[in-house]
C-alpha positions in Angstrom: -8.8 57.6 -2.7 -11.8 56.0 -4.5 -9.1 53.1 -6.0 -7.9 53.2 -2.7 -11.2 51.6 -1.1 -11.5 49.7 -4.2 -8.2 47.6 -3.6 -9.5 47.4 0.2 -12.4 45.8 -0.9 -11.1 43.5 -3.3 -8.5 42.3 -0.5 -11.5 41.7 1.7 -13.5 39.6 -0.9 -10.5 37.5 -1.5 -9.4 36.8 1.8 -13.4 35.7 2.2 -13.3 33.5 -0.6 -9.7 31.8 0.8 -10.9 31.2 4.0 -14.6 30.1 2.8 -12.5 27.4 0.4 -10.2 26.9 3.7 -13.7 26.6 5.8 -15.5 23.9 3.3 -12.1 21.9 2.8 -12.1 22.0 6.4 -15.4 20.6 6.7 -14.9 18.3 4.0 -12.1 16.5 5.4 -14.1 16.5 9.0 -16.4 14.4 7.8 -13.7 11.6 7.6 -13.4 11.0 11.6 -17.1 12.0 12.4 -19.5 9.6 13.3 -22.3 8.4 11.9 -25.7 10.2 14.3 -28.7 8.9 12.9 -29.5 5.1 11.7 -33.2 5.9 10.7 -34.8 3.7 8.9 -38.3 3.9 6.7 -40.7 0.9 7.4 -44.4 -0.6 7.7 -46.7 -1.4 10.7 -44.9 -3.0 13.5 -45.6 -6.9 13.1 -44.0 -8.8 16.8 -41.5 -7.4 19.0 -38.8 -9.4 21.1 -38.7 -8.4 24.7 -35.5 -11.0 25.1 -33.5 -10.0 22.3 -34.4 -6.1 22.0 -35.4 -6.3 18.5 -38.7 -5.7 16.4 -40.1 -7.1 13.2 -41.6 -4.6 10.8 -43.3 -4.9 7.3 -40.3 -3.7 5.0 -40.7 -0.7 2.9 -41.3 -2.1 -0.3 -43.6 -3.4 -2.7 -42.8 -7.0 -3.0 -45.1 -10.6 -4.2 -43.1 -12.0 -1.1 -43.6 -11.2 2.4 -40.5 -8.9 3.3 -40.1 -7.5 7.0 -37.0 -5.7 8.6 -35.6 -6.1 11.9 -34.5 -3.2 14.1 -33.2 -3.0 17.9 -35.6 -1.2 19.6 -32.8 1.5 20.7 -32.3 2.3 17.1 -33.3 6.1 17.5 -31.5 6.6 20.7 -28.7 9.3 21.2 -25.3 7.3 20.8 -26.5 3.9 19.0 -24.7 1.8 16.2 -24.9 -1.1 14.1 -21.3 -1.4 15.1 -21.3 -2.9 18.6 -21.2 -6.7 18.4 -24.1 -7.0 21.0 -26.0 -5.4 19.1 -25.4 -7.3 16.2 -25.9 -10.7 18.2 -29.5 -9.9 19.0 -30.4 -9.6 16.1 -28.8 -12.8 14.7 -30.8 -14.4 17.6 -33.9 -12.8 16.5 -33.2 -14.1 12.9 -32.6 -17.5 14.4 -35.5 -17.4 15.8 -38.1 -16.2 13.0 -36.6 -18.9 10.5 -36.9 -21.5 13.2 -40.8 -20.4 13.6 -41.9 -20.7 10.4 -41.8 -22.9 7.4 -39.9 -21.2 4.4 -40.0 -22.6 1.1 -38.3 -21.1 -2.6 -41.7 -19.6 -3.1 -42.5 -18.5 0.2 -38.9 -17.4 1.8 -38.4 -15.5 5.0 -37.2 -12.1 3.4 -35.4 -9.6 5.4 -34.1 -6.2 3.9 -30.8 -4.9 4.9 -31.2 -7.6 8.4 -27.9 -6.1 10.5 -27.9 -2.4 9.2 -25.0 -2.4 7.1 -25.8 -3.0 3.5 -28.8 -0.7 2.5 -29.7 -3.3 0.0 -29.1 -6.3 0.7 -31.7 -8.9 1.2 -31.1 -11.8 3.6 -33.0 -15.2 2.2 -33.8 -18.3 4.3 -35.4 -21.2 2.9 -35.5 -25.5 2.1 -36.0 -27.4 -1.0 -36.5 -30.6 -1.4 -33.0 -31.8 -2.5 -29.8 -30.9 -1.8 -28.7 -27.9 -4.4 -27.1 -24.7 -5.0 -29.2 -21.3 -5.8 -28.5 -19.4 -8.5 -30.4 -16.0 -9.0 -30.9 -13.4 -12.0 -32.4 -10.0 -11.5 -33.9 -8.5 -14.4 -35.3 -4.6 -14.1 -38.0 -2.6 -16.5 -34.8 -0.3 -18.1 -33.5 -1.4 -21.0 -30.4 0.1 -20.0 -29.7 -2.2 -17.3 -28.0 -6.0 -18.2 -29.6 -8.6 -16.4 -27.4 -9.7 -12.8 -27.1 -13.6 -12.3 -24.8 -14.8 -9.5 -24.2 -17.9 -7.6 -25.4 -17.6 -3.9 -22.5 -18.5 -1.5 -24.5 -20.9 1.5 -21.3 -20.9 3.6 -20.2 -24.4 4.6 -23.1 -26.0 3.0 -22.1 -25.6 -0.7 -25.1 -28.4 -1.5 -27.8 -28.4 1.0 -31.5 -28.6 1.4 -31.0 -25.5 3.7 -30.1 -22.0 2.1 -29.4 -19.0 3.9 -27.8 -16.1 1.5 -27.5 -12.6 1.3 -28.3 -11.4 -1.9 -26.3 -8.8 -3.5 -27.5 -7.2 -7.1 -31.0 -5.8 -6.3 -30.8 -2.3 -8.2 -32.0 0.6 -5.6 -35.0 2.3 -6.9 -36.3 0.2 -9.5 -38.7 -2.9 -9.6 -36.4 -6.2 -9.6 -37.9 -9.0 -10.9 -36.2 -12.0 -9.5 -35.6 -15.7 -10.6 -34.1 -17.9 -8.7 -33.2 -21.9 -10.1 -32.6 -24.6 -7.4 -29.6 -26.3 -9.1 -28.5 -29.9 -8.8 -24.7 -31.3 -8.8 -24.4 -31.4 -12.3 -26.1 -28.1 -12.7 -29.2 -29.0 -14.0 -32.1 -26.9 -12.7 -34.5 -29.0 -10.4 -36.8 -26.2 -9.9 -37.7 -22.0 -9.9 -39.4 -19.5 -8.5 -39.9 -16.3 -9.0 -40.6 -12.8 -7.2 -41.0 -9.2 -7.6 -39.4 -6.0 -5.1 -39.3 -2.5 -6.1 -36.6 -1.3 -4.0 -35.9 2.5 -2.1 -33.2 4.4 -3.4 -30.4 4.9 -2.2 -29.8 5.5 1.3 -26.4 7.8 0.3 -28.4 9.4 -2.7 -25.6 8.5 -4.8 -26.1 7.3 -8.3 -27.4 3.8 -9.3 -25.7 4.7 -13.0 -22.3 5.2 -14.2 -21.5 6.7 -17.5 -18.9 4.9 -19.4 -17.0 5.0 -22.4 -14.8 1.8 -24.0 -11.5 2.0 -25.1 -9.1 0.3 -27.3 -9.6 -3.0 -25.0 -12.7 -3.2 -25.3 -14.3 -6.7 -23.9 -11.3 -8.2 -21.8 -13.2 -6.9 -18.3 -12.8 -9.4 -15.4 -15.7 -10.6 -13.6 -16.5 -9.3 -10.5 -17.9 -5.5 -8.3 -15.5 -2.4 -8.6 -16.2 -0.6 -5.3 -15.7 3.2 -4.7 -13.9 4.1 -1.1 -14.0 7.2 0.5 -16.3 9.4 -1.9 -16.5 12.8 -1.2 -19.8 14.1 0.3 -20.4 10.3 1.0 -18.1 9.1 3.7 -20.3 7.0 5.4 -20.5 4.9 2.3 -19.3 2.1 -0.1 -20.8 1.8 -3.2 -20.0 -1.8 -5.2 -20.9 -1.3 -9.2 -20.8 -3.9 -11.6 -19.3 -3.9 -15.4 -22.0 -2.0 -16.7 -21.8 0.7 -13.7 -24.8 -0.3 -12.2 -25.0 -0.1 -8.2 -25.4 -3.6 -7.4 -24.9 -3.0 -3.1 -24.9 0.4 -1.0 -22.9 -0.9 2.3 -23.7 1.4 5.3 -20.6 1.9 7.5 -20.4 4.0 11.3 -18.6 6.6 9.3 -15.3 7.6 7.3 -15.5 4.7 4.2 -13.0 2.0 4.1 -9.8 2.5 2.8 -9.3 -1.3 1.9 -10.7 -4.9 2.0 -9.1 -7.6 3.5 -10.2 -11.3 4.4 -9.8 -13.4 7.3 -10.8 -16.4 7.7 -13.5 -15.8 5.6 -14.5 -13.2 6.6 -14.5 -9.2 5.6 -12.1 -6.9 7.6 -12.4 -3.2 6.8 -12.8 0.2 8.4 -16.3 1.0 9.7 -15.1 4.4 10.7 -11.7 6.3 11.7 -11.9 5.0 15.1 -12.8 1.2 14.6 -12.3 -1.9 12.2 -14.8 -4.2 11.8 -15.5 -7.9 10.7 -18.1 -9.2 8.4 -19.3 -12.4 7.6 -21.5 -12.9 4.1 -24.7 -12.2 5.6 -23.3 -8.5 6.7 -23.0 -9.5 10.1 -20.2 -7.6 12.5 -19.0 -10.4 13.9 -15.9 -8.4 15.4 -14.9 -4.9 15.8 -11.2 -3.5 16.7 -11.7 -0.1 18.7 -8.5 2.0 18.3 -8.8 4.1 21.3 -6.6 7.1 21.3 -6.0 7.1 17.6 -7.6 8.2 14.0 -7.1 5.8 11.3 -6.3 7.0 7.5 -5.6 5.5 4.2 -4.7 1.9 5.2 -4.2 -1.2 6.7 -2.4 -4.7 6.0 -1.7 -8.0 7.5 1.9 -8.3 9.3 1.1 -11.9 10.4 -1.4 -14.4 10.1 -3.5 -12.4 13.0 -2.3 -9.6 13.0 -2.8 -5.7 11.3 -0.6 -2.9 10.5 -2.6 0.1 10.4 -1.4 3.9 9.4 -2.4 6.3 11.7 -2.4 9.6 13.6 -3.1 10.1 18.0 -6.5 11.5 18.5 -6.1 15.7 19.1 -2.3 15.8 18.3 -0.8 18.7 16.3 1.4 15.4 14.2 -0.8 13.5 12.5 -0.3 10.9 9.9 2.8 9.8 11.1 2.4 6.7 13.0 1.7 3.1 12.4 -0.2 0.7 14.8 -0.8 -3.0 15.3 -3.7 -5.0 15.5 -3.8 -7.9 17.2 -7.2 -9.9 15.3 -7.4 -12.1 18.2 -7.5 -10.3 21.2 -8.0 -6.9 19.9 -4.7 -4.9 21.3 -3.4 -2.3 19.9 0.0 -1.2 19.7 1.6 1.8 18.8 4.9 0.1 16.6 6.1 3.0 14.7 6.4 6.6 15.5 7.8 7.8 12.4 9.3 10.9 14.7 11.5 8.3 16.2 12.7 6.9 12.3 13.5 10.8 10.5 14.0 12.5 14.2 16.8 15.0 12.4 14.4 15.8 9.6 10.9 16.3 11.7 12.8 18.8 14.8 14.9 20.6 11.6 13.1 20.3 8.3 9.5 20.3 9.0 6.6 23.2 10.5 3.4 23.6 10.9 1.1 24.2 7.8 0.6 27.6 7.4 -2.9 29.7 6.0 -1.0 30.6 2.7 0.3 26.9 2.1 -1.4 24.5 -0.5 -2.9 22.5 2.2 -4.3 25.8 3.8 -7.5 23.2 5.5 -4.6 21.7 7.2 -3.2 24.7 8.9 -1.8 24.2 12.4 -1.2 21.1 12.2 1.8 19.2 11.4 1.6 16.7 8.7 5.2 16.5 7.9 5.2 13.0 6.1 2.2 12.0 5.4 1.7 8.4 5.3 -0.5 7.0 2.6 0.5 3.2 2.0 1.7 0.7 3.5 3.0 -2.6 2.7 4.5 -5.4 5.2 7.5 -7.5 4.3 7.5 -10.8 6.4 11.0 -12.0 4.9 13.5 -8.8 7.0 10.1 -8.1 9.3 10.0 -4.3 7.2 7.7 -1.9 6.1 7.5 -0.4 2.9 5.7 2.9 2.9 4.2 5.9 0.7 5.2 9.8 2.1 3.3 11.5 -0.4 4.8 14.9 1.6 8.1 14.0 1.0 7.1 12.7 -2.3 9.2 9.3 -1.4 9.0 5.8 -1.1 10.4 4.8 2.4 11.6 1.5 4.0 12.1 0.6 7.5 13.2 -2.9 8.3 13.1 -5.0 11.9 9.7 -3.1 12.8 9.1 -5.3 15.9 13.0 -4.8 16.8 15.4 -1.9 16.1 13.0 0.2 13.5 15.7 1.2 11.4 15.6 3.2 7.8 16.5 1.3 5.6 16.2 3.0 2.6 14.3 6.2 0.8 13.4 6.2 -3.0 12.2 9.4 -4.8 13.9 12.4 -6.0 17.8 12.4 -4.3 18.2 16.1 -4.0 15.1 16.4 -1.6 17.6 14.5 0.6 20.5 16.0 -0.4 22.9 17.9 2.5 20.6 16.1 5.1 21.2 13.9 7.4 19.3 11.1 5.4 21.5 11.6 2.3 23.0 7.8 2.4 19.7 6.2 3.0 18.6 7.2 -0.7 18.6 5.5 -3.7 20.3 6.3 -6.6 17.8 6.3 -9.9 19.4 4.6 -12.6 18.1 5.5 -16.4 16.9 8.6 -17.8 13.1 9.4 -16.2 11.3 11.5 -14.2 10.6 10.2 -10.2 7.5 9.7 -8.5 5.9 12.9 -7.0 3.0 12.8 -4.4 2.7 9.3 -5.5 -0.2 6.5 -3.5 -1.0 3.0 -3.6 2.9 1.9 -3.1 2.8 -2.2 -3.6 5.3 -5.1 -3.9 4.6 -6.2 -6.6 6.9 -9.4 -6.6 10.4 -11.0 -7.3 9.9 -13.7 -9.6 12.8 -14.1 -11.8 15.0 -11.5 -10.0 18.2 -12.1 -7.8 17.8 -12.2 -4.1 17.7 -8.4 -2.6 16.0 -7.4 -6.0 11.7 -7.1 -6.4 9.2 -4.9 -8.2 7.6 -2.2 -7.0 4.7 -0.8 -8.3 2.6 2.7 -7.4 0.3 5.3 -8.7 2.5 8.4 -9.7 0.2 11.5 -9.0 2.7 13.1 -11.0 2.1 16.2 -8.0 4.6 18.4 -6.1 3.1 20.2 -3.2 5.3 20.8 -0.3 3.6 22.6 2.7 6.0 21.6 5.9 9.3 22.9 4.5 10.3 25.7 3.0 14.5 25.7 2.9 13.9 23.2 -0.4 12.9 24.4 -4.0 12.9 21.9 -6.0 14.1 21.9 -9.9 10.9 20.1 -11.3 10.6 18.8 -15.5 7.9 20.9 -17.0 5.8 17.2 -17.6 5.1 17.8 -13.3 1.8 19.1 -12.0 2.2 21.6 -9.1 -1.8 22.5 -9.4 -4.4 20.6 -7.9 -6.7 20.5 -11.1 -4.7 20.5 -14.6 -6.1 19.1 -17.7 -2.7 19.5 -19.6 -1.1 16.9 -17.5 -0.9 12.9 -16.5 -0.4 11.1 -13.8 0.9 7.5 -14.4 1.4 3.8 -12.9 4.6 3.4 -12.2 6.6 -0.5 -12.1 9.7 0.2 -10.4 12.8 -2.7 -9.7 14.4 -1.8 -6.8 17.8 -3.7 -6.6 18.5 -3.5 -2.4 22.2 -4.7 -3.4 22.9 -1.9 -5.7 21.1 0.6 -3.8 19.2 1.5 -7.0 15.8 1.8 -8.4 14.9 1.5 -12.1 11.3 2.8 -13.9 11.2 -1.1 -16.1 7.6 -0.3 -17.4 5.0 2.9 -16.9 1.8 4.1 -19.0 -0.4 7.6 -18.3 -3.5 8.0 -16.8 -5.4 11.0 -16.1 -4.4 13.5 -14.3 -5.2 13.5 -10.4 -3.3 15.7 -7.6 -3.5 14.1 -4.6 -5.7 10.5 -3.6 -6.2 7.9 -6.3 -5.0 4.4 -6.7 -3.6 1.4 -9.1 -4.7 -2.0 -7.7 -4.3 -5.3 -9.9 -7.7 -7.7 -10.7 -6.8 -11.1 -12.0 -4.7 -10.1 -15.4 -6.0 -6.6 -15.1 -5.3 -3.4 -13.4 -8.0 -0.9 -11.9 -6.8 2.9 -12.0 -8.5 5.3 -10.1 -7.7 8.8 -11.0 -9.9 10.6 -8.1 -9.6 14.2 -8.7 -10.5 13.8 -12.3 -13.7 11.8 -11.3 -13.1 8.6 -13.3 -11.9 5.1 -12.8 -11.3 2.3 -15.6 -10.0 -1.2 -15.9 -6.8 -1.3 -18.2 -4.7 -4.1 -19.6 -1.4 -5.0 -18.2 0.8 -3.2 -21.2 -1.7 -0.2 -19.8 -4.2 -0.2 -22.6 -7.7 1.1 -21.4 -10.9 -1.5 -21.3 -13.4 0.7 -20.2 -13.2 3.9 -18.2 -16.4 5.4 -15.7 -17.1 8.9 -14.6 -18.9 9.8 -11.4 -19.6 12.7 -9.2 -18.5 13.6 -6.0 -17.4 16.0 -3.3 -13.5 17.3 -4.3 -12.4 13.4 -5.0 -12.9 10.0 -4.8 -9.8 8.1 -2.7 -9.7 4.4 -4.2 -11.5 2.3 -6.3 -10.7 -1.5 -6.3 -12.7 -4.9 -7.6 -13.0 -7.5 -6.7 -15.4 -11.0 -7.1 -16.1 -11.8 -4.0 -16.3 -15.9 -4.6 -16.5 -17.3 -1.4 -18.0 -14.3 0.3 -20.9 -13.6 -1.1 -21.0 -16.1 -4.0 -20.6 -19.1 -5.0 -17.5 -20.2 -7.8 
């Protein structure tokens, strides 16, 4: 009897701890779609307020040698308010309009304004004259030893040469004293004047780290210039964190809510996510100068251009049972959406016979009751047949669909052939010529061009998770190589990048060039940088910038919540800085 009660209670305690995992997952992956509800902000005595624009000035909290102020809307603290309304972010254009048009601002003396439209903790918006016509370059140097000195170019948008300078700039470390230098710079580059400052800046809003640990490998040196930047961190969501080479924080940006998924520019400008309901537009000051609301839908895991003004975005309808199955369009100049691909209407034989619910004693337990049957993470637009190339990480297969804004019809599926064996879908699959192992739960599915192949013959290349989790069907078992991970955390095993020929004449697909990377389950990216390759391994907590023949340059840790989704770089010349 007594072992009796003891099995009892050792049942009880481990359904508890199942569905306390199943409860925090839960909650984990909630925080993507939720909203950001507070937009507080620390400052100094109020210093003027503008009754016509809504907007006050404030001394800024920091110490600073210049005069620093922030600018909030007045309806900052009420229920329902964001940065990410364009009237909102109008106003307070106006309002800084206004205060450099009321004052005289020299390089000494600037108008300083921390963080001016809510959206990049850090950032400090500069407005001055100098006497000639010249560029700005700026180095920040901090008290730690262990922090390099930052020098950029500032970009001054149209006005590469100017007496006027207006700049955003980007590099201020949170919670240390920056001591700043800028150098008025001439046509030839020959410094005309300087001026310096001092800020000792708040930390960071997140509470993330301002450090990175790193350690070099074989590569050493051959880094490209530019800001890795960290999308979708767990436990910080709301978040994008841009480090530089060293793995210094250079800017925290401050978004509505779930973190971007991927950059894009438009004429210009930034496009990115600001939460799973809305895209937005920056310009280089961190102004929203447009936002996209997708009414109706969830966004996840990303968007590209299909057109010079328009967006294919991945998504799921708002409250439905299916999710990740669908794929909108944007239209960046009047702001419609339109539902383009139900991927229902693509595989109907395989959703209505195949696929279920998740269940409570699936992998993806946090996901139970709903039906997330393929599981969209990447896609890729292919102007030449108007197709779509996208990542199933369920499925474990790399799917194409050609005529998207016509018939919608499959076109082909690459992974492992018996998945799709004895259904319906059989023909539509690839046949994988040479002797290797196929992609499993793979992300980050990209064209990675043609050149030197026939017509009907390009270059794929993805991030192999190296993964097989299968929670929507159950009549398949698959025959997996022992070298496959089937555990969400497993030291003893790799995932890779993949480079993949796919031959659309032969129906084939070949594995032409590969190298491993740690180990991560699910998320997780490889995205190239000039010569270079940035590889994101996010359930293993580390990203590093490798060679093209795959040879690691240097690799960071960090710490999160469960994972980290992508990491990319990038230099941001002609954004934020100057070539």
């Amino acid at each position: 009897m007594k072992k009796r009660y003891v099995l009892i209670g050792l049942l009880v305690i481990l359904l508890a701890i199942a569905a306390g995992v199943a409860a925090f997952t839960h909650y984990f992956l909630s925080a993507e779609t939720s909203i950001r509800d507070s937009w507080e902000v620390e400052t100094g005595d109020l210093l003027m307020s503008d009754e016509e624009y809504g907007v006050s000035a404030y001394e800024a909290d920091v110490e600073s040698d210049i005069n620093v102020i922030s600018l909030l809307p007045d309806e900052i603290e009420d229920e329902g308010f964001t940065y990410y309304e364009e009237t909102v972010q109008q106003r307070i254009a106006a309002a800084l309009v206004q205060a450099g048009e009321n004052g005289s601002f020299t390089l000494e003396s600037p108008l300083a304004v921390l963080n001016p439209f809510g959206t990049g903790s850090n950032g400090l918006y500069l407005y001055f004259t100098t006497d000639w016509a010249s560029q700005i370059r700026y180095t920040i140097h901090v008290d730690d030893e262990s922090i390099p000195d930052y020098t950029a170019v500032a970009n001054n948008g149209d006005r590469e040469f100017s007496r006027m300078h207006e700049f955003l700039m980007i590099g201020l470390v949170p919670g240390e004293t920056n001591h700043v230098t800028l150098e008025v710079l001439g046509k030839y580059g020959r410094v005309q004047n300087t001026a310096e400052f001092t800020i000792t800046m708040p930390e960071p809003q997140s509470g993330y780290a301002t450090k990175l640990g790193y350690t070099d490998g074989e590569a050493a040196g051959g880094q490209t210039e530019g800001l890795f930047y960290t999308i979708r961190t767990g436990g910080y969501t709301g978040y994008a964190f841009f480090y530089d080479n060293s793995g210094i924080m250079r800017y925290e940006m401050v978004l509505e809510g779930y973190g971007l998924d991927r950059m894009l520019w438009y004429e210009g400008e930034m496009l990115t996510c600001a939460s799973a309901y809305k895209i937005a537009r920056f310009n280089r000051l961190g102004q929203v100068t447009q936002t996209y609301a997708l009414d109706g839908y969830e966004m996840h895991h990303d968007m590209v251009f299909s057109g010079d003004n328009s967006l294919v975005v991945l998504a799921s309808e708002y409250e439905s049972t299916d999710v990740e199955d669908l794929l909108l369009e944007v239209d960046l100049v009047t702001g419609e959406v339109t539902e383009l691909i139900d991927f229902k209407d693509v595989l109907p034989e395989y959703y209505e016979n195949y696929a279920h619910v998740i269940g409570l004693d699936d992998e993806f337990k946090w996901l139970a009751g709903k039906k997330d049957w393929i599981h969209l993470n990447t896609v890729q637009y292919m102007e030449e047949d108007d197709s779509v190339i996208v990542s199933s990480r369920e499925t474990s297969t790399i799917i194409k669909v050609r005529d998207i804004h016509g018939s919608k019809e499959l076109d082909y599926l690459i992974g492992d052939e018996n998945f799709w064996k004895d259904t319906p879908y059989e023909s539509y699959s690839y046949t994988k010529v040479g002797d290797f192992t196929p992609q499993y739960g793979q992300h980050t599915v990209e064209y990675a061009g043609n050149e030197g192949l026939e017509e009907g013959q390009y270059y794929l290349r993805l991030f192999d998770n190296n993964y097989w989790s299968l929670s929507t069907r159950d009549s398949y078992e698959p025959d997996l190589p022992d070298s496959v991970g089937t555990a969400l955390l497993d030291d003893s095993k790799y995932s890779h990048v993949y480079f993949y020929l796919v031959d659309e004449n032969a129906r084939t697909y070949e594995l032409v060039d590969s190298f491993d990377v740690p180990y991560s389950s699910i998320v997780s990216n490889v995205t190239p940088v000039g010569d270079n390759y940035v590889v994101n391994s996010g359930c293993s907590m580390v990203f590093g910038e490798y060679t093209q023949d795959g040879t690691l340059i240097r690799e960071y840790s960090y710490e999160c919540t469960l994972q980290t989704y992508r990491v990319m770089k990038g230099d941001f010349i002609g954004f934020w800085f100057a070539e």
